[in-house]
N, C-alpha and C positions, 0 to 999 in steps of 0.2 A: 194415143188418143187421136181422130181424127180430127182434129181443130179446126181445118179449114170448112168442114161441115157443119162443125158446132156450133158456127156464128148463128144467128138468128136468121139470116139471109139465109145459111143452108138449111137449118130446121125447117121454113119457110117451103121450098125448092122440095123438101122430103115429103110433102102434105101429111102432113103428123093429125092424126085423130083429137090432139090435145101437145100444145107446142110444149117442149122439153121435155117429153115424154114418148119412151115404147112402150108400146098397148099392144102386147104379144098373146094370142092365144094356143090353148090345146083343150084336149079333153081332160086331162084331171083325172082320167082312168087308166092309163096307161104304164103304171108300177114295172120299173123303177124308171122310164122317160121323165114320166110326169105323173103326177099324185098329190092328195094333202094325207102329210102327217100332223099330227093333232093339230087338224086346222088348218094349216099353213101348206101351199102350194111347194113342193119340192121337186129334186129327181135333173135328172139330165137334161131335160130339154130346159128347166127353168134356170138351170147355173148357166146354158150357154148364152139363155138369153140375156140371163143378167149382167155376162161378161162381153157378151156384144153392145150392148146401150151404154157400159162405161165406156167404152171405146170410143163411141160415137160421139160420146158428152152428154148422153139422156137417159134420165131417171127409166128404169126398169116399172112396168107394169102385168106380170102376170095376171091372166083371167083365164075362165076357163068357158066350154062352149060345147053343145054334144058334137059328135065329130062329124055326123050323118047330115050337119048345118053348116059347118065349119065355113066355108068355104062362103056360103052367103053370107054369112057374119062377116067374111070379112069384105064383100062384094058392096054393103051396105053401110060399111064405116065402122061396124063396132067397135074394129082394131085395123093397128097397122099392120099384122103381121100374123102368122100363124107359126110357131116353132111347137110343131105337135106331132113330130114323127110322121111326117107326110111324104109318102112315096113320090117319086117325079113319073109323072105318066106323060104320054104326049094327050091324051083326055082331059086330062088337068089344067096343062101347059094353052088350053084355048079358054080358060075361064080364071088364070092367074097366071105371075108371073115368077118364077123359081129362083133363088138363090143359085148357087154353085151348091152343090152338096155337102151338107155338114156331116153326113153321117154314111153308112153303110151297114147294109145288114139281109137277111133273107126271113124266105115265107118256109117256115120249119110246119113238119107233123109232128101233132104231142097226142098220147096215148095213156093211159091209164098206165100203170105200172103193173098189173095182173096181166093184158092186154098181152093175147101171143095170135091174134087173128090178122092185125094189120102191122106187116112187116114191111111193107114198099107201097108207094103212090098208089100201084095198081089194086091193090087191098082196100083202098075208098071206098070201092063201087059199088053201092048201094049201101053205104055207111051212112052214119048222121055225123054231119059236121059242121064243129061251132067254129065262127066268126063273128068280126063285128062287122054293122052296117057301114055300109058305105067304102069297107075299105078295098086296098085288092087281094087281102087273103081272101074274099068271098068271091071274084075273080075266079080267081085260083082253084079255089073248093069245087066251082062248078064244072072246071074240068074234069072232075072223079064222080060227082055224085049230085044229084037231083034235091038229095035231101040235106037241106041247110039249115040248122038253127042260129038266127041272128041273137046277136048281143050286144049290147051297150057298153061292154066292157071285156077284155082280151081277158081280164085277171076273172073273173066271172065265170067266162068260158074253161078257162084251165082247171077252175077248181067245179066244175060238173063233170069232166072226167072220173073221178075216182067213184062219182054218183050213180054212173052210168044213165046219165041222160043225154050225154051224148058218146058217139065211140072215137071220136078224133076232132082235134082241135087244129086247127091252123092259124098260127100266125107268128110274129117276129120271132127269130134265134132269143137274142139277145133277153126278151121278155122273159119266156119261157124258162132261162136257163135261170135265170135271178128266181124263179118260183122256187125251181127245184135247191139251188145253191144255200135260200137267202128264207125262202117260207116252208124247206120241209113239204115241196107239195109233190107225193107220192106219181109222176108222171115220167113216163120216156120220151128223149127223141126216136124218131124213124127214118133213119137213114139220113143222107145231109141237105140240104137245104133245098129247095123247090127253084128258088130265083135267088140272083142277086140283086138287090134293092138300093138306089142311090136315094136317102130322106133331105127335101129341100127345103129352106124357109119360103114361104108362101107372101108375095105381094100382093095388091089388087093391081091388075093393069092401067098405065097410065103414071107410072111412078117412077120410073127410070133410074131415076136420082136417088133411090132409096134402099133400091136394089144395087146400085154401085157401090154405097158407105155400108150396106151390109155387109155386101162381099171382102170390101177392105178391111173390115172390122173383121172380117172372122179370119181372113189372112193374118192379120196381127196378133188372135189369140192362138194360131199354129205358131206362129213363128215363138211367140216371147214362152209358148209351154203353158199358159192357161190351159188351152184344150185338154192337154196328155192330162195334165193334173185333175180336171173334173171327168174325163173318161176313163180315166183307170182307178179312180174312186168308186164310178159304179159300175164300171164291167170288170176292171183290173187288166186290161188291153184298151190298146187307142183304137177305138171303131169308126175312124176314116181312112184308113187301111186296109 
């Protein structure tokens, strides 16, 4: 536990949205990141977060925020913090301030499972492709094709493949593979992965000090085996590797 933080004096130094507490958000769409099962906020991003604010010595706050706001929610105080599968862009990195990387992961193409027209990147071109707002799979998608159908949700978009409302979905390995693994959802990958993706926890700038007990904390949850133990519960590999 980072003790020397936990005094009130460090809480203080952290600008906490609400002292002894993190006030962490994401979107809540993000299965198996982040999600509620009956009700309750779960998934990968909410166990690190909860295993970083013991760390720290503060009470864990999940909340959840659409992801296309993200970023001014957190610009605005809602929260301390964003741990919601957030790519580190240098675009970002001028309107927040980034963690070290907690994660690692890439921008996959998913395909319908019947699907034998899009077998490579170059097979986009003039496809429809689902994404979510705001994020950089929609980046991404613009490279191949004109025609983009946004979404509010990654899990949303995977399962309109099989619909044919859209012909290729882009977005995280990791998501995509937990459909197929984990919900039975009739899709392929397309070759390997588009990017490699470093996902960072999100500050508001101006914090310094909160960004450092982050980063300590999440050193201490590699080191002592917290991390391997909640990353390979839900991918079954450590995905900061």
């Amino acid at each position: 536990m980072l003790t020397a933080c936990g005094s009130s004096e460090g809480v203080r130094k952290w600008k906490l949205r609400e002292e002894g507490t993190l006030t962490f958000a994401m979107s809540g769409l993000y299965k198996p990141y982040n999600f509620r099962q009956q009700g309750e906020l779960t998934g990968f991003d909410v166990e690190i977060g909860k295993a970083l604010a013991k760390e720290m010595g503060l009470k864990p706050k999940p909340v959840t925020n659409p992801f296309e706001t993200i970023v001014a929610g957190l610009q605005t105080r809602k929260y301390d913090a964003v741990i919601g599968s957030m790519g580190i862009t240098e675009e970002r990195k001028k309107a927040v301030d980034f963690s070290k990387p907690y994660y690692r992961s890439g921008a996959q193409i998913f395909v319908d499972q019947g699907n034998r027209d899009i077998r490579s990147p170059e097979d986009l071109k003039g496809k429809t492709i689902g994404v979510v707002k705001a994020t950089t799979y929609k980046d991404e998608a613009l490279k191949y094709s004109d025609d983009i159908k946004e979404y509010t949700s990654d899990v949303t978009a995977l399962q309109d493949l099989p619909t044919g409302r859209v012909d290729a979905v882009i977005t995280d390995e990791g998501l995509g593979d937990y459909a197929i693994l984990h919900d039975h959802l009739p899709i392929d990958k397309v070759g390997k992965p588009l990017t490699q993706d470093e996902m960072g926890i999100a500050v508001r700038k101006g914090n310094p000090q909160l960004v450092k007990a982050i980063n300590q904390a999440l050193d201490r949850i590699v080191e002592n085996g917290t991390y391997d133990r909640i990353s390979k519960k839900w991918f079954r590999r450590n995905i900061l590797h």
